[in-house]
N, C-alpha and C positions, 0 to 999 in steps of 0.2 A: 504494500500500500504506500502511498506517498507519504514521506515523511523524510528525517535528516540522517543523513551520514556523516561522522565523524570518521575521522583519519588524520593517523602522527606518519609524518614523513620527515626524517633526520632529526626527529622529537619535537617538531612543529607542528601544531593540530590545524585541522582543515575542516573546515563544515562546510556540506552540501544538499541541498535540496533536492530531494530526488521524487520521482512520481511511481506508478506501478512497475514491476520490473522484476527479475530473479538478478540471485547471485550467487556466484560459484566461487566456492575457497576450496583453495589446493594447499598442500605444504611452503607453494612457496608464492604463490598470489591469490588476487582478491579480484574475479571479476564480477560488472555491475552490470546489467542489460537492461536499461530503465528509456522513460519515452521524454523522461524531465531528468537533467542533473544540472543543476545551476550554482556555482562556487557561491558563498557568502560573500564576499567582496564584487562580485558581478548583480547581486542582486537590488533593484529599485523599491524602496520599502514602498512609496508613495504608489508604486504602478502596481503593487503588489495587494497594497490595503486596497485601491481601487479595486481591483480585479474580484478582492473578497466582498464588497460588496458589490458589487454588479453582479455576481453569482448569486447573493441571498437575494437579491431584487427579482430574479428569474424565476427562483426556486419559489418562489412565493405565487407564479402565473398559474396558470394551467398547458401545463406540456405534455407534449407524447414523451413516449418512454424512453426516445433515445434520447430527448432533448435534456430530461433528467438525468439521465446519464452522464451524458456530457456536460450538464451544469457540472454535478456531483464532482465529477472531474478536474475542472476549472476550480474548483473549490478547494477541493484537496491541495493540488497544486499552489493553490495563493497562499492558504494556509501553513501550509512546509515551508514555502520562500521566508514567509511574515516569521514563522518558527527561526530560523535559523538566523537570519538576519538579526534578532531578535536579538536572539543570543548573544553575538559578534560583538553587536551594539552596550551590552550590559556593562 
């Protein structure tokens, strides 16, 4: 499900947003298959709160089923970005 990924590389942590996806760990890496990874330093809180609310403005209509989907979608995603960002910012 969409949410955050943390990662130390040369003992510097990383946060990433990330949306639906698998991941595969081996002995000696870490892959990510996701349809959203957006670094914490790339992300725009401002496009991001927007985005969460223009999602709950939609969710509020009467949609077809993809359309809820796809909000739902859009949601999650703003939400992880706002997540992480969040965090960065603390």
């Amino acid at each position: 499900v969409a949410g955050e990924v943390s990662v130390r590389k040369n003992g510097q942590p990383y946060y990433l947003a990330v949306g639906d996806g698998f991941v595969e760990i081996t002995g000696e890496s870490v892959s990510i298959l996701t349809d959203m990874a957006i670094g914490a330093d790339k992300i725009d809180l401002a496009a991001a709160e927007e985005a969460r609310k223009r999602a709950e403005l939609r969710l509020a209509e009467k949609l077809e089923d993809e359309e809820v989907a796809a909000t739902n979608a859009a949601l999650a995603h703003s939400l992880a970005q706002l997540k992480v960002k969040r965090r960065t910012h603390s």
